[in-house]
C-alpha positions as protocol buffer text, in pm:
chain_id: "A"
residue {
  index: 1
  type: UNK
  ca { x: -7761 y: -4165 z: 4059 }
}
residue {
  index: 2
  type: UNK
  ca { x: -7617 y: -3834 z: 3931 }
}
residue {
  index: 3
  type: UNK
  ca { x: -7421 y: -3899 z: 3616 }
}
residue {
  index: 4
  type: UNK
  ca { x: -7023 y: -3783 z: 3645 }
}
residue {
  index: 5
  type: UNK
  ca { x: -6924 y: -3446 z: 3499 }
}
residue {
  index: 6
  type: UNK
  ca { x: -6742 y: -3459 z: 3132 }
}
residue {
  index: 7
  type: UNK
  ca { x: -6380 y: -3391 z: 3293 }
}
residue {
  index: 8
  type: UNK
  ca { x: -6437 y: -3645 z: 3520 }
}
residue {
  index: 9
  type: UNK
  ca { x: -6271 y: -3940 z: 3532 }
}
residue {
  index: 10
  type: UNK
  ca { x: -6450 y: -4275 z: 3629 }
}
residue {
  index: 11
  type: UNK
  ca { x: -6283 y: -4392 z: 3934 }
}
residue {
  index: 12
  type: UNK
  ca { x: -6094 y: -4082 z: 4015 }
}
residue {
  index: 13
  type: UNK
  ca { x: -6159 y: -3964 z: 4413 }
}
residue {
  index: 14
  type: UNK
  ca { x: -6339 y: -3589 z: 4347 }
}
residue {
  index: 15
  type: UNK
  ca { x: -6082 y: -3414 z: 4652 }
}
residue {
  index: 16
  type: UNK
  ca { x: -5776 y: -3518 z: 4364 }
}
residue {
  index: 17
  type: UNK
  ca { x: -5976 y: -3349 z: 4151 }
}
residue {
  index: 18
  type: UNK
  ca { x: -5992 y: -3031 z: 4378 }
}
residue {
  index: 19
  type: UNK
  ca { x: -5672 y: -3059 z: 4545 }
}
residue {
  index: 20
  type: UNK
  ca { x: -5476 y: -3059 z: 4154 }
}
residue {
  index: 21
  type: UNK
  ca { x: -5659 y: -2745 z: 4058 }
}
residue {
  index: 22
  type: UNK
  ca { x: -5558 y: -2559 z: 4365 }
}
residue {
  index: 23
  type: UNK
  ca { x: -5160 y: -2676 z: 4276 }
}
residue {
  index: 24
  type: UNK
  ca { x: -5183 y: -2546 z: 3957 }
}
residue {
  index: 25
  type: UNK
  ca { x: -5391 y: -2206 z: 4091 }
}
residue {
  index: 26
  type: UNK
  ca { x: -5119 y: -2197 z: 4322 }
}
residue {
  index: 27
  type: UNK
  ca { x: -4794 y: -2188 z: 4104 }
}
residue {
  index: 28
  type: UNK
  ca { x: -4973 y: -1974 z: 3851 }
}
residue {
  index: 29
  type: UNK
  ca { x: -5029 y: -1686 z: 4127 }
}
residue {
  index: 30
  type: UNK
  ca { x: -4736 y: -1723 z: 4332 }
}
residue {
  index: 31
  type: UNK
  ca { x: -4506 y: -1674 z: 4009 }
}
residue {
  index: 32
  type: UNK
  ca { x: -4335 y: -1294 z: 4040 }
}
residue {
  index: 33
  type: UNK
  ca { x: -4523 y: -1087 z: 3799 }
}
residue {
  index: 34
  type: UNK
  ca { x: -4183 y: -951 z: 3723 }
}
residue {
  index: 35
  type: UNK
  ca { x: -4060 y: -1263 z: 3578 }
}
residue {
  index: 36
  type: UNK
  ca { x: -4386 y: -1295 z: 3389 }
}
residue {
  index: 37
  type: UNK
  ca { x: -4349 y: -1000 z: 3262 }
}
residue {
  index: 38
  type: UNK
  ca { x: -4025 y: -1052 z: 3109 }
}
residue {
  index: 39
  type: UNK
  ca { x: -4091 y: -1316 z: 2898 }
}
residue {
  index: 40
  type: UNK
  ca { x: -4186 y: -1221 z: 2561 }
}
residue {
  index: 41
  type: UNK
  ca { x: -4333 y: -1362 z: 2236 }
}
residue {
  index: 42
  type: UNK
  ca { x: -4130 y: -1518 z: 2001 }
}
residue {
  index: 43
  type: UNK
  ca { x: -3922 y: -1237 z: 1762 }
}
residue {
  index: 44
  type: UNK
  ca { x: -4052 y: -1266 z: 1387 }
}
residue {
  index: 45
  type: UNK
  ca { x: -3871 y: -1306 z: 1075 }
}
residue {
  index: 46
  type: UNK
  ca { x: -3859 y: -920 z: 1049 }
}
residue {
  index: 47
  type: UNK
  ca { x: -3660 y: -869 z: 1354 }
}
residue {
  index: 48
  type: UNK
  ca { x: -3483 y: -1138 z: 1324 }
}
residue {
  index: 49
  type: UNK
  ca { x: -3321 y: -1056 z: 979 }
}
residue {
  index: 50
  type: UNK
  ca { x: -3264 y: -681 z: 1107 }
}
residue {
  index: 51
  type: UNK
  ca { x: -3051 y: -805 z: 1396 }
}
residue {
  index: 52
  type: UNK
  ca { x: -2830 y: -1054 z: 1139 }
}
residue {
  index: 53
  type: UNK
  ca { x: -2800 y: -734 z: 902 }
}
residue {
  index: 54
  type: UNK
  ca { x: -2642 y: -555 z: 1224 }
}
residue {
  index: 55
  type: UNK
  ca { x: -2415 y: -810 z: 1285 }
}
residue {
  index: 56
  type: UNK
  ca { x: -2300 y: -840 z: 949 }
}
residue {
  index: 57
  type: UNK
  ca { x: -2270 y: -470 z: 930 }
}
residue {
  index: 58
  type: UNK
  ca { x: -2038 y: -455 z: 1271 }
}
residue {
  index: 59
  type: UNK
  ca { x: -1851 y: -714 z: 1117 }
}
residue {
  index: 60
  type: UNK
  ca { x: -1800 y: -493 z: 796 }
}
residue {
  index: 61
  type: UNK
  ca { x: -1703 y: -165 z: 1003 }
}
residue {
  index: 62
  type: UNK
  ca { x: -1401 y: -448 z: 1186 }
}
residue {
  index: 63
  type: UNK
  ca { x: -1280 y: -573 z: 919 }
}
residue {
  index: 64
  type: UNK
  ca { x: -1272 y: -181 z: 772 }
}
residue {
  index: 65
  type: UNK
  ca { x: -1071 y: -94 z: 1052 }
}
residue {
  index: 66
  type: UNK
  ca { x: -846 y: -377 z: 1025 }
}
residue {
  index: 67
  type: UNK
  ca { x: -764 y: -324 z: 664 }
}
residue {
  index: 68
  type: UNK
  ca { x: -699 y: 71 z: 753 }
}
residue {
  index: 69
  type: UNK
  ca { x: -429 y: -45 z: 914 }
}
residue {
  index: 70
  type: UNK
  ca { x: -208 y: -130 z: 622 }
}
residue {
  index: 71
  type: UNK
  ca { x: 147 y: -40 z: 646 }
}
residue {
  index: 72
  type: UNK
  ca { x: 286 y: 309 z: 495 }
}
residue {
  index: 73
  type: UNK
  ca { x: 537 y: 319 z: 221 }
}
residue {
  index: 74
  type: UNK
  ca { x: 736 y: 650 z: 227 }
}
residue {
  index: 75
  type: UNK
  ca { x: 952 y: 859 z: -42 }
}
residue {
  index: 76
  type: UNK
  ca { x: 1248 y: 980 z: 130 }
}
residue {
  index: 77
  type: UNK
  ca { x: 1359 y: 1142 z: -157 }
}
residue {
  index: 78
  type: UNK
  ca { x: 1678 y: 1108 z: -355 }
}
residue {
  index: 79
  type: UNK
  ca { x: 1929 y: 1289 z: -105 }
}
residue {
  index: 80
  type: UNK
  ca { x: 1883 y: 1389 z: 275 }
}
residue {
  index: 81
  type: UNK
  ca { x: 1682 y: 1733 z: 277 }
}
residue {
  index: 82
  type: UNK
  ca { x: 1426 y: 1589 z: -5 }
}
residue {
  index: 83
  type: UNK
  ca { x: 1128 y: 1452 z: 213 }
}
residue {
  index: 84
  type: UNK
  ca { x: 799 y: 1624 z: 227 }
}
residue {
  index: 85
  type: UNK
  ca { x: 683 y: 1696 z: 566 }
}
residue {
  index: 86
  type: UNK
  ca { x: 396 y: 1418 z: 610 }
}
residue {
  index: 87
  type: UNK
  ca { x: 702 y: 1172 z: 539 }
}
residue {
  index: 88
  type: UNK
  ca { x: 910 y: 1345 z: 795 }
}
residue {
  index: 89
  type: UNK
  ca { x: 631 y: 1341 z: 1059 }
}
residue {
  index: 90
  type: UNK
  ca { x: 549 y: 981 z: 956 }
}
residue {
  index: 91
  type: UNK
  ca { x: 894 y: 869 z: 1005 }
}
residue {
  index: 92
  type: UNK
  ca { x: 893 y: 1012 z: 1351 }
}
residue {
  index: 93
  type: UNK
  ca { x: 553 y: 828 z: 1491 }
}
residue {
  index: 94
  type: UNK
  ca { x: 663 y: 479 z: 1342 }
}
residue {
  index: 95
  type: UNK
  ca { x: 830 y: 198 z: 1576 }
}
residue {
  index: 96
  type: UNK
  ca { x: 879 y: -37 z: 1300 }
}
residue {
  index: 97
  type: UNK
  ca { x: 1086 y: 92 z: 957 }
}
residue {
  index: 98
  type: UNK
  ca { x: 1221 y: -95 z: 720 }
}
residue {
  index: 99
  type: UNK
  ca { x: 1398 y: 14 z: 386 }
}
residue {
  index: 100
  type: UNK
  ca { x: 1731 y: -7 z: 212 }
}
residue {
  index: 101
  type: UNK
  ca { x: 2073 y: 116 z: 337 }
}
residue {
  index: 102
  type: UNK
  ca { x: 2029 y: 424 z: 113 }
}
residue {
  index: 103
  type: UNK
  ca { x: 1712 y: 504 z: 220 }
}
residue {
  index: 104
  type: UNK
  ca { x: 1770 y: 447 z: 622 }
}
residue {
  index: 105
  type: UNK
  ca { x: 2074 y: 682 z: 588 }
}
residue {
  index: 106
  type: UNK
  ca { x: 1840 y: 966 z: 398 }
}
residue {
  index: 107
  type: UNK
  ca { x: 1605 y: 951 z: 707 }
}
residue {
  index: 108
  type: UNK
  ca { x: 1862 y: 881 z: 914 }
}
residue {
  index: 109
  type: UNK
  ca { x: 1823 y: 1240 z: 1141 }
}
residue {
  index: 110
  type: UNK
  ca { x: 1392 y: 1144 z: 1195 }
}
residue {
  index: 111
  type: UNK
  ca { x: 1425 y: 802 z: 1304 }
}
residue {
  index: 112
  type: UNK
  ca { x: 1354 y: 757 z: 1639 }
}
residue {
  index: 113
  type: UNK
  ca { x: 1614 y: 630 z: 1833 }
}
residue {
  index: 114
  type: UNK
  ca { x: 1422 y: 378 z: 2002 }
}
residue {
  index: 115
  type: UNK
  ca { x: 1225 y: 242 z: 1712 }
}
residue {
  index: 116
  type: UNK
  ca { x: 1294 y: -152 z: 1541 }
}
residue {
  index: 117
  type: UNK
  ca { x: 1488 y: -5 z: 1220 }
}
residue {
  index: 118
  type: UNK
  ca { x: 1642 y: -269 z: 1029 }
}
residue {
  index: 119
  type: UNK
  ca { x: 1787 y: -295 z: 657 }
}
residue {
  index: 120
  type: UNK
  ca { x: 1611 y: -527 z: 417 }
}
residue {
  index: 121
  type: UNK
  ca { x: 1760 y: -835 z: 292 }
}
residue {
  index: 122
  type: UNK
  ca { x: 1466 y: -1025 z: 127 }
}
residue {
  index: 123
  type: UNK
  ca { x: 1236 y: -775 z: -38 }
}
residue {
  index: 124
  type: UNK
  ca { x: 998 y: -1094 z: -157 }
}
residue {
  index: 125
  type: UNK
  ca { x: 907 y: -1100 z: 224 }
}
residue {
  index: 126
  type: UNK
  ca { x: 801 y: -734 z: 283 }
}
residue {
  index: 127
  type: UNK
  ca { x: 423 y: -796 z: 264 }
}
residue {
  index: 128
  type: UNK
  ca { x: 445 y: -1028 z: 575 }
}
residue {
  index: 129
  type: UNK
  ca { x: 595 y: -737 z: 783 }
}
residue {
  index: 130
  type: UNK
  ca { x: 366 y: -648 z: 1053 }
}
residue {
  index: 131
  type: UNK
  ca { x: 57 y: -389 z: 938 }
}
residue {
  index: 132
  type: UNK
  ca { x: 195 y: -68 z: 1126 }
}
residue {
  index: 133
  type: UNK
  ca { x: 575 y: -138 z: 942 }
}
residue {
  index: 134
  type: UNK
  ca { x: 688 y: 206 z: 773 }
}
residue {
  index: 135
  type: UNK
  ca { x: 884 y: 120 z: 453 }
}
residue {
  index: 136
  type: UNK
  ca { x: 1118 y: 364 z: 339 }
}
residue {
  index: 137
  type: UNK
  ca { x: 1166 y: 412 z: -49 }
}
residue {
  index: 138
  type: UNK
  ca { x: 1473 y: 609 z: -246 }
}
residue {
  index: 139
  type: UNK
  ca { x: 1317 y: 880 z: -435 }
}
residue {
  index: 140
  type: UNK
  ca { x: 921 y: 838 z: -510 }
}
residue {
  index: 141
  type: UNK
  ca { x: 775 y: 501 z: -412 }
}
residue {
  index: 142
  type: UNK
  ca { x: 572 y: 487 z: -755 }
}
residue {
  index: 143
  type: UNK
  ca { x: 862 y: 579 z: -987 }
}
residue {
  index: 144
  type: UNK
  ca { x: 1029 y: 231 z: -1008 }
}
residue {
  index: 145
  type: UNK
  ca { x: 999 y: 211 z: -656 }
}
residue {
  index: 146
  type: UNK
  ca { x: 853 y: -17 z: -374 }
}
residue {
  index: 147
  type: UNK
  ca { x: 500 y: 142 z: -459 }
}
residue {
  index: 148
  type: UNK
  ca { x: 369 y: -172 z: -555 }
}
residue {
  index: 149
  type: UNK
  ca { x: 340 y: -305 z: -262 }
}
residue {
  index: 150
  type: UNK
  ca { x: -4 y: -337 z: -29 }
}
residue {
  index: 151
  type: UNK
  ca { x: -45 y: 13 z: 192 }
}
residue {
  index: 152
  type: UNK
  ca { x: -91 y: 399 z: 216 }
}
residue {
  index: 153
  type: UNK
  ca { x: 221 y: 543 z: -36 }
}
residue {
  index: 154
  type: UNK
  ca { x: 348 y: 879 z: 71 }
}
residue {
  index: 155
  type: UNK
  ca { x: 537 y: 1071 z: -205 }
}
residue {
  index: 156
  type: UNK
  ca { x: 880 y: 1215 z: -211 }
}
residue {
  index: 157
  type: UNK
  ca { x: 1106 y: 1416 z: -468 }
}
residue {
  index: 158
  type: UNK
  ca { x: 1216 y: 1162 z: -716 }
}
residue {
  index: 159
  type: UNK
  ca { x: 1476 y: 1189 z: -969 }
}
residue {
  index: 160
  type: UNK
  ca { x: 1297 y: 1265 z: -1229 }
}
residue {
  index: 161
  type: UNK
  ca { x: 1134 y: 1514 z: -1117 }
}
residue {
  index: 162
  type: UNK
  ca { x: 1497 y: 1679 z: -965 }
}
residue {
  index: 163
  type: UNK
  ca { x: 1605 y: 1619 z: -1294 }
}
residue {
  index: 164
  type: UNK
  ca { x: 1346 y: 1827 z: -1534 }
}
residue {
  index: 165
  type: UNK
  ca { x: 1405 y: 2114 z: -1278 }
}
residue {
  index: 166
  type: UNK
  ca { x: 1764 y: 2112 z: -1309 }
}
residue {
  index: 167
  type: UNK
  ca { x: 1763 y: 2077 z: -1705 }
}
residue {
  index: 168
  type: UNK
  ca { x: 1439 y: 2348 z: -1718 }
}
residue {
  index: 169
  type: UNK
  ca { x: 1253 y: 2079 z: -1924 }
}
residue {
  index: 170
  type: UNK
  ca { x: 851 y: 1995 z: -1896 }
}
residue {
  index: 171
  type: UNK
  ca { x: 768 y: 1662 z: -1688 }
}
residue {
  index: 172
  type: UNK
  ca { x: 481 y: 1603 z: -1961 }
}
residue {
  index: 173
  type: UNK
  ca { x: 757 y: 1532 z: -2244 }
}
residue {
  index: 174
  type: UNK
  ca { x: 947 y: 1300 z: -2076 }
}
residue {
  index: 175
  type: UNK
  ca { x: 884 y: 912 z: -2077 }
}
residue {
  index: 176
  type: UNK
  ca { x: 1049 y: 734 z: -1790 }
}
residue {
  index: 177
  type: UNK
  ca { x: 1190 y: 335 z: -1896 }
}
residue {
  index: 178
  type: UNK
  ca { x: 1310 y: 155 z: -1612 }
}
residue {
  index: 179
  type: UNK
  ca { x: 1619 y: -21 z: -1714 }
}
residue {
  index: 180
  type: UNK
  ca { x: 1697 y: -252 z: -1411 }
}
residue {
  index: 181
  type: UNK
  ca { x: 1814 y: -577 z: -1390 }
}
residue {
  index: 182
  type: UNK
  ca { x: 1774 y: -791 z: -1722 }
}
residue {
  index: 183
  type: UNK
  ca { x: 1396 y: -661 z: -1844 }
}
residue {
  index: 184
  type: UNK
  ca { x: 1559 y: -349 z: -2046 }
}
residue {
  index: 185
  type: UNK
  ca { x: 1298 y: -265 z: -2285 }
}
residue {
  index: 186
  type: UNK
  ca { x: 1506 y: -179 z: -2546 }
}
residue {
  index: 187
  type: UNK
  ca { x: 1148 y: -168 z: -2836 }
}
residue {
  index: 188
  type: UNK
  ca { x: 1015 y: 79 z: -2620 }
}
residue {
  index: 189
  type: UNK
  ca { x: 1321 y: 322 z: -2597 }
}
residue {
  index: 190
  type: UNK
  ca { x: 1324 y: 276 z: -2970 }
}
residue {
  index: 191
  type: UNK
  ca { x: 936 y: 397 z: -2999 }
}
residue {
  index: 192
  type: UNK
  ca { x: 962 y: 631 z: -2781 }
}
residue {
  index: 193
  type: UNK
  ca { x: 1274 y: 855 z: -2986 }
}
residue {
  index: 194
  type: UNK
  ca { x: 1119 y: 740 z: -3315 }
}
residue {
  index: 195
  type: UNK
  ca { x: 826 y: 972 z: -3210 }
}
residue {
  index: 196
  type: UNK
  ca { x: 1003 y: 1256 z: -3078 }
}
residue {
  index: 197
  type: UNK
  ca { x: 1001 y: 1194 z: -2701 }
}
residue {
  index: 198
  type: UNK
  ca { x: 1260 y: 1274 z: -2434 }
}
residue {
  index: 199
  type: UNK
  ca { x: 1306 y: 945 z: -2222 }
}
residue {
  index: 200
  type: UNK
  ca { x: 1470 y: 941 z: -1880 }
}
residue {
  index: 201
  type: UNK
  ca { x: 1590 y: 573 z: -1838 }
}
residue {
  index: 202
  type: UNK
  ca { x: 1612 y: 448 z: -1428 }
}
residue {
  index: 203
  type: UNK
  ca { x: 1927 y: 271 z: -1483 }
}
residue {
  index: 204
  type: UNK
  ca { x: 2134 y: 58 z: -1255 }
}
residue {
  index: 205
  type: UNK
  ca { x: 2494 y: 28 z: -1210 }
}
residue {
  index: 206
  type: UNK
  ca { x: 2493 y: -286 z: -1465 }
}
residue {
  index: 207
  type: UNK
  ca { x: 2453 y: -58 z: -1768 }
}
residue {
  index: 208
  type: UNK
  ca { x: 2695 y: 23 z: -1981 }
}
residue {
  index: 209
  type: UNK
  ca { x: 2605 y: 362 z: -2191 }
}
residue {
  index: 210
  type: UNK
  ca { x: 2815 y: 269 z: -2491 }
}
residue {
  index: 211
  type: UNK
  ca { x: 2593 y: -89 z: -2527 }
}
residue {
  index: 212
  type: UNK
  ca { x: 2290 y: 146 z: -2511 }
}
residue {
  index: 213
  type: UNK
  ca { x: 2426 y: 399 z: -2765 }
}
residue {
  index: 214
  type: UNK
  ca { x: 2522 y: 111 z: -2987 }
}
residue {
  index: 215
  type: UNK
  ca { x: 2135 y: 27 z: -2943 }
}
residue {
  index: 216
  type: UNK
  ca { x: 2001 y: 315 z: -3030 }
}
residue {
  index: 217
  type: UNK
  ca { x: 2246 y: 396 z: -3380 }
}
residue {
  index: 218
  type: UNK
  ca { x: 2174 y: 9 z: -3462 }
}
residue {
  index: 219
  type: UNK
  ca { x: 1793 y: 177 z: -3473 }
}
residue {
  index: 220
  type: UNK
  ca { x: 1900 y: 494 z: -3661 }
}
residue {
  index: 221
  type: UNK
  ca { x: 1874 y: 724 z: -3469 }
}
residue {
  index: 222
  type: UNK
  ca { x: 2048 y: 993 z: -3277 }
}
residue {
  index: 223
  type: UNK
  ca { x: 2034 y: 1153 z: -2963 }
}
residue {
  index: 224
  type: UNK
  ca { x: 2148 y: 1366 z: -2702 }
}
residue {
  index: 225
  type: UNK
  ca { x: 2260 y: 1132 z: -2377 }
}
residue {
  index: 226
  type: UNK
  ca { x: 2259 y: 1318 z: -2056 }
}
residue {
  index: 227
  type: UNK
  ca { x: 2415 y: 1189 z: -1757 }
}
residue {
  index: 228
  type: UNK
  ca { x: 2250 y: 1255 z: -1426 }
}
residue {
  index: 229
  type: UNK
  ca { x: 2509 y: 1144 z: -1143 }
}
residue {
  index: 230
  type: UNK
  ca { x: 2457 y: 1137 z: -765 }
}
residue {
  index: 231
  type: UNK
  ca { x: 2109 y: 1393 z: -788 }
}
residue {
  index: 232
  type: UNK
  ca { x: 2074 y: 1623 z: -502 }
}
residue {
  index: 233
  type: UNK
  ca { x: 2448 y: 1508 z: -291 }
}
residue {
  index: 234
  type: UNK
  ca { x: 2741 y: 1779 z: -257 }
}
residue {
  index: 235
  type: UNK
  ca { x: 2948 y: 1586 z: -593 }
}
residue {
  index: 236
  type: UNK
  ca { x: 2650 y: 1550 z: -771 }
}
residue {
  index: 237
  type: UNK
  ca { x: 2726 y: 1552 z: -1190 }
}
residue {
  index: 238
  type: UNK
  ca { x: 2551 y: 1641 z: -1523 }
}
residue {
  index: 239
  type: UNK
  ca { x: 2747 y: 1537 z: -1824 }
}
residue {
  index: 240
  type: UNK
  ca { x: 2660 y: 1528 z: -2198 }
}
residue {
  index: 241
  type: UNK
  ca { x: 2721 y: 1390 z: -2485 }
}
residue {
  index: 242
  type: UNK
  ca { x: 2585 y: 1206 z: -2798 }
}
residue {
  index: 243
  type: UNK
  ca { x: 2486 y: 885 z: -2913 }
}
residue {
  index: 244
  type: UNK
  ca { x: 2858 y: 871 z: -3119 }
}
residue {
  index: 245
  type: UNK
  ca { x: 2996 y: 1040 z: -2834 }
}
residue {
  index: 246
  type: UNK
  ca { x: 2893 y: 939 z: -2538 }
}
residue {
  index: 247
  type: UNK
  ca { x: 2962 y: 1021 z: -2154 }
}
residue {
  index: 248
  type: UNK
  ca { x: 3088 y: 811 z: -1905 }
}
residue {
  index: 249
  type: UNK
  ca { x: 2868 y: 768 z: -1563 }
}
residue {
  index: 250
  type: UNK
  ca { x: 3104 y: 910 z: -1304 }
}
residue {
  index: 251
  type: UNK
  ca { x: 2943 y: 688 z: -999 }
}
residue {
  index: 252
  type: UNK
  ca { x: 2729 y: 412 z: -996 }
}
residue {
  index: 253
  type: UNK
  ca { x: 2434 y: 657 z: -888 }
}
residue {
  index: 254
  type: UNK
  ca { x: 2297 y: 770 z: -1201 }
}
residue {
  index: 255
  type: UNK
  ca { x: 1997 y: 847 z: -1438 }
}
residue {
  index: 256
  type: UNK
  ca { x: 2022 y: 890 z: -1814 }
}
residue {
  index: 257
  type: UNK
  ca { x: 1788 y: 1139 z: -2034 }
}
residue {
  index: 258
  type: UNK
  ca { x: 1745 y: 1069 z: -2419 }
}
residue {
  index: 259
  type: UNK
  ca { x: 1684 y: 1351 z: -2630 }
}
residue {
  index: 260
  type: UNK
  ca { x: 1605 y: 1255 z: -2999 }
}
residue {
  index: 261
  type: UNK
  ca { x: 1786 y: 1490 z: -3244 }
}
residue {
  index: 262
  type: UNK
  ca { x: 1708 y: 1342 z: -3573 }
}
residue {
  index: 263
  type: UNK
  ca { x: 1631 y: 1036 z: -3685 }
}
residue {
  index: 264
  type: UNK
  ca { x: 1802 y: 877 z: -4035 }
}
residue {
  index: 265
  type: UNK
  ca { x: 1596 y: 673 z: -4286 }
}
C-alpha cells in the first residue's frame, strides 16, 4: 500500500481534495484584474506623516482666513470733510457700522443707506460684534480712541494733528495726556513741563481749566494754556491764556495745549 501524500489528510475522500483546489483556483481567476489592481500595500510611516502635515497645514491656511476677517476700526476724523479716502471707500462697502453719535453724523453722507448702522450704547460689548462690523472712531482710532480694540485700524485726521498745523508747531514736541474720566495723570503733566515739553491734554467736558491751572502753579510752574474748541466745524475757537490767567472752554468740544514758560524754584 502506497503511503498518503504529506497534505493529506487520513480519512479525507481524495475528489474533496481536488474539488477545494479548483474553488479556490476558481475565485482567484475569476476576480476582475481591475479590482486587483487597485488594492495597494499598506502606506508607511513616511506617507503617512506627510498627509497629517497637509492636513494640519489646510487647517492653518482656515483658520488664517478666518482671523483675516477681523472687523475694521475707522478714523472719521474730527469734523465732516476729515476722512482719508480708504476710510471713505471702507465706509461705503460695509453693511454693518457701528460708532458713536458724533462719529455716525461725520460719515453720515458715505453710509449706505441700506446698511445695519446703529449708535453704541455698551462699548464693553464691541468685541462680540460680528467679524465684518466697521467701527467708526472720532478723530484717529489710536489717539485715545477705540484703537485698542481687536481688527484692521484705518487712520484719520485727529486733533492733534489739526491742532500743530493750525498753531505751526512740530508734532515731535508735543506729548499727548489723555485726561478722561477720573485717571488724569496729573505726575505726568507735571514731568512733562518740568522738562520743557509742550503737552496737548485729550480732555473731556468734566474738566475744569482753573482746577488744572491750580495744579500746575501748586507744581511751580507756568505755562501758556491754549484752548482748542470745536477743531475743524464752522464756530470752531482758539483762545489763550496763562496758567494765572486762564481761558474759559467755549463748548464742551475741546483740547488743551501746555506750553511751559518758566519754571520757579
Amino acid at each position: 500500500m502506497r503511503p498518503p501524500r504529506p497534505d493529506t489528510k487520513v480519512g479525507q475522500p481524495r475528489h474533496n481534495r481536488k474539488r477545494r483546489t479548483a474553488i479556490r483556483s476558481t475565485t482567484s481567476s475569476t476576480r476582475p484584474r481591475q479590482q486587483r489592481d487597485r488594492q495597494s500595500p499598506r502606506q508607511s510611516p513616511a506617507k503617512t506623516t506627510k498627509l497629517r502635515d497637509n492636513t494640519r497645514e489646510e487647517r492653518r491656511r482656515d483658520t488664517q482666513k478666518k482671523r483675516a476677517r477681523k472687523m475694521k476700526i475707522v478714523g472719521v476724523g474730527i469734523a465732516p470733510g476729515m476722512m482719508t479716502e480708504e476710510a471713505i471707500e471702507t465706509i461705503k462697502e460695509s453693511r454693518d457700522i457701528r460708532g458713536s453719535e458724533r462719529a455716525i453724523e461725520i460719515a453720515e453722507k458715505h453710509i449706505p443707506p441700506d446698511s445695519n448702522c446703529k449708535p453704541i450704547k455698551d462699548y464693553s460689548k464691541l468685541e462680540t460684534l460680528p467679524s465684518d462690523t466697521v467701527i467708526l472712531s472720532t478723530g484717529d482710532p489710536m489717539l485715545s480712541g477705540l484703537g485698542y480694540l481687536e481688527g484692521e485700524v484705518i487712520n484719520g485726521i485727529s486733533s492733534l494733528q489739526y491742532a500743530c498745523a493750525k498753531l505751526k508747531l512740530s508734532q515731535t514736541e508735543i506729548t499727548p495726556i489723555s485726561f478722561h474720566g477720573r485717571n488724569r495723570n496729573y505726575p505726568e503733566l507735571h514731568r512733562q513741563l518740568e522738562i520743557g515739553n509742550k503737552v496737548f491734554l485729550i480732555a473731556d467736558p468734566d474738566l475744569k481749566t482753573r482746577q488744572l491751572t491750580k495744579k500746575i502753579q501748586e507744581n511751580n510752574q507756568q505755562a501758556e494754556i491754549i484752548i482748542l474748541s470745536k477743531l475743524g466745524y464752522p464756530d470752531e475757537k482758539i483762545i489763550k491764556g496763562t496758567t494765572k490767567n486762564p481761558p474759559k472752554p467755549p463748548s464742551k468740544l475741546y483740547s488743551i495745549l501746555i506750553k511751559p514758560t518758566k519754571n520757579t524754584l
